[in-house]
N, C-alpha and C positions, 0 to 999 in steps of 0.2 A: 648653375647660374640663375641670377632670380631676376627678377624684371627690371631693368634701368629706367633710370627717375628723370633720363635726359628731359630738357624742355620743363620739369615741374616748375610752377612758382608759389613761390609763399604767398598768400593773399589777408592781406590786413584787412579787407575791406568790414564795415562797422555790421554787413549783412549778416554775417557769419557765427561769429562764436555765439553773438544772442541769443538769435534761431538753435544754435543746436544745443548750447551749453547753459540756457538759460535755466534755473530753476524755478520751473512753475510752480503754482497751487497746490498741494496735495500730493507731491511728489514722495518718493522715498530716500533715504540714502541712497539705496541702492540703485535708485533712476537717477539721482545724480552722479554719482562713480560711473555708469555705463555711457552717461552721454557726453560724459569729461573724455573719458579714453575713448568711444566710440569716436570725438569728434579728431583725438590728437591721432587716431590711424588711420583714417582714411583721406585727413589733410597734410599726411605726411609727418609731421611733428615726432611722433613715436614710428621709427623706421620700421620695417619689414625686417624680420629676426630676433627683433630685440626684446632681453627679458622682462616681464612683469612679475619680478618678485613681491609675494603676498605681503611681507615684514614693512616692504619700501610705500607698497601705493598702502596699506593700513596707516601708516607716520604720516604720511602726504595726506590722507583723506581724513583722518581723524575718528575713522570708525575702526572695528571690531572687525574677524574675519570673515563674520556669517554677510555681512549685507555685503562686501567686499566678491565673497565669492560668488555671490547670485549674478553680481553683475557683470563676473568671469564668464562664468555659466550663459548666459544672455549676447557676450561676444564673441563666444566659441559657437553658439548657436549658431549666429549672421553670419560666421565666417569666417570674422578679422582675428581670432585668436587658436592656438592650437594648445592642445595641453599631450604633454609627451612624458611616459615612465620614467623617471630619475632626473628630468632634466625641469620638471615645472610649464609653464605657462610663457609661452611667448607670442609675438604679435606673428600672424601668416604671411610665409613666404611664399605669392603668388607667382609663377612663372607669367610671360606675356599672353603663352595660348592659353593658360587659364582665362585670362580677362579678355580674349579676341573670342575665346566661344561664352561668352558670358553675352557681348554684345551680338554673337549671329543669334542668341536666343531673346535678347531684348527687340530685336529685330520682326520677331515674328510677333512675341508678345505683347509689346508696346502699338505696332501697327492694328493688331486684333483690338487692346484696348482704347485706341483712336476710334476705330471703329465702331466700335460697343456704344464708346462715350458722346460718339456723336446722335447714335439714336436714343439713349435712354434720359443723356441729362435734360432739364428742366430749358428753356431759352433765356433764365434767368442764370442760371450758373453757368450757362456757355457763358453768358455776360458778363459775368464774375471772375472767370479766365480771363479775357479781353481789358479788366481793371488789375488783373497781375500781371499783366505785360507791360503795363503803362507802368507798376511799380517798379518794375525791373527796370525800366528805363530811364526811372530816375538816378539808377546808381550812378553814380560820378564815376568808376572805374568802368560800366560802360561806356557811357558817353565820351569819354576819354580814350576810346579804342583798347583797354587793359583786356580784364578779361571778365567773362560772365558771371554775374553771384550766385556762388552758391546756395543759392536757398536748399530749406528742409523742410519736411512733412507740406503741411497745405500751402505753403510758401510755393513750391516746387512742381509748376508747369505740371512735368511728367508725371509726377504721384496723383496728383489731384485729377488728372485725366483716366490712369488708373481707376483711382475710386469712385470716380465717375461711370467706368462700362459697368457697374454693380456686376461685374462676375467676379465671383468666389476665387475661382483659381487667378485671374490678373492683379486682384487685391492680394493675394494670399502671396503671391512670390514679387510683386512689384512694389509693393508697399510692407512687404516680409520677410521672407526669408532671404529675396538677395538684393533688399535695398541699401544695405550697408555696403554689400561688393560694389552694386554699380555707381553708388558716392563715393570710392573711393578708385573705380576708374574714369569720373568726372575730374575728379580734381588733378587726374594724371594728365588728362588732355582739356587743361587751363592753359590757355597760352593765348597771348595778346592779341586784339582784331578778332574778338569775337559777336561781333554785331551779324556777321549773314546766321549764327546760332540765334539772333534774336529773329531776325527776320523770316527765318524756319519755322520758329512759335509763332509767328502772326500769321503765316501761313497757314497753319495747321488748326489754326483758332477760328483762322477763316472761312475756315473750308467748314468746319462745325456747324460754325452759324449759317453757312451755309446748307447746312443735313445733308452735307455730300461726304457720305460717309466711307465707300471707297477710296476718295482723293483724300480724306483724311489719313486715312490708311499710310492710303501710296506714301506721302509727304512724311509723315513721322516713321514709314522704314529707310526713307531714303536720309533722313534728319541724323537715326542712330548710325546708319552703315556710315557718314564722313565720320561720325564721333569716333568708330570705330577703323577709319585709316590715318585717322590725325592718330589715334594711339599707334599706330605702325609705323607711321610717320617720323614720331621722335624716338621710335625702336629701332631704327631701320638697319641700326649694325649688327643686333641682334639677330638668327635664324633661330625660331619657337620651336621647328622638326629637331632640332641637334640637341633642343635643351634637355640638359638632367634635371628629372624632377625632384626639386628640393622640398616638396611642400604634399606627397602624395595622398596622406587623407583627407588635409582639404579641397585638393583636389578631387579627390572620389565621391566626397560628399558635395560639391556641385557640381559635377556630373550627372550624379545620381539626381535632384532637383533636377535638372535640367532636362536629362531624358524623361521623365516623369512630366513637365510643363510640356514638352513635345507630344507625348503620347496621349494627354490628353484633350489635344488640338487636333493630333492625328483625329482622334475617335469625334470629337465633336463634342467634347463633354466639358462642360463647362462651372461644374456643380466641383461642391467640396473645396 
């Protein structure tokens, strides 16, 4: 049994495809193909299971298979795709406690990078935080009670807080290797009346410019653990102990991240 989509919604909102699907400047094919199908799986569009035949997205994309597969290669990387003996390339089947320990580890990591980012950033760039909250505010599907925008890369509160502690390991898996997974358990716990998720970021924005760096902490673990029972929340008929795992090497393989971000918090080690 793979994870129910209970409570998802589709979001038109105009924030979105831009930010993720836009093709900038200097771009490649192959940055465009990864950030087309990067955006349709973890906004739902391309279901969990389903195949990505090389013949089909080559005709759709109007490249060749070389730049095609790179940015196979680049999606199976983050996560969102599995590639299986005789069977091809398909989009990953996450179970729920896959994505419920994704977020006890965003938990630890994210508050460490609050933390970070309150003593290293600049009082200019906390400032700079504080005018992308005001951006988000303009969304009309906030302000309207819908649901929060999804922004991406420096758009995106959490990343740019991230990149903000300058430590190597919170950039490296926050803004890396499982920023795809945890975009695509945002958008599973979209659902309307998300204004206290805003008022959580002004919190935690707060507390920066304040150089209170602990209560920054505190605030963005406590911000992830609801993100993390609203997804329980709209699973709830679900039990994650009884599931079969339908998805077991990507699953192994963020595990293995995971323990590895653990251990090297355990140790204090912050480098690499």
């Amino acid at each position: 049994m793979t994870l129910i989509d209970t409570g998802f919604i589709e979001i038109s909102s105009g924030l979105l495809e831009p930010i993720a699907m836009s093709n900038a400047g200097g771009s490649t094919r192959s940055d465009r193909i990864f950030r087309e199908l990067e955006f349709e799986i973890v906004s739902g569009k391309l279901e969990m299971g389903a195949k990505l035949g090389e013949e089909v997205l080559a005709a759709r994309f109007g490249v060749s298979r070389g730049p095609l597969r790179e940015a196979l290669r680049r999606l199976e990387g983050g996560g969102l795709v599995v590639r299986l003996p005789h069977l091809g390339v398909s989009v990953v089947s996450l179970e729920l406690q896959d994505l419920i320990d994704i977020y006890h580890v965003r938990e630890l990591l994210e508050g460490l990078a609050a933390r970070l980012a309150t003593e290293r950033m600049t009082d200019e760039e906390i400032a700079d935080l504080r005018r992308l909250l005001d951006r988000h505010l303009e969304s009309t599907s906030l302000r309207d009670g819908e649901v929060y925008p999804q922004a991406f890369g420096d758009e995106d509160l959490h990343f740019r807080i991230a990149q903000g502690s300058r430590s190597p390991l919170a950039q490296r898996l926050l803004c890396g290797d499982l920023y795809s997974l945890i975009r695509l358990c945002r958008f599973r716990t979209s659902v309307p009346g998300q204004m206290p998720q805003y008022r959580d970021h002004e919190r935690i924005v707060e507390a920066m410019q304040d150089r209170d760096g602990e209560l920054a902490e505190i605030l963005m673990k406590k911000h992830v653990a609801k993100a993390r029972k609203r997804l329980m929340a709209l699973n709830s008929s679900w039990q994650p102990q009884n599931a079969e795992i339908s998805s077991p090497k990507t699953g192994r393989r963020v595990q293995r991240r995971m323990l590895a971000a653990l251990g090297s918090l355990a140790s204090g080690d912050e480098g690499g």
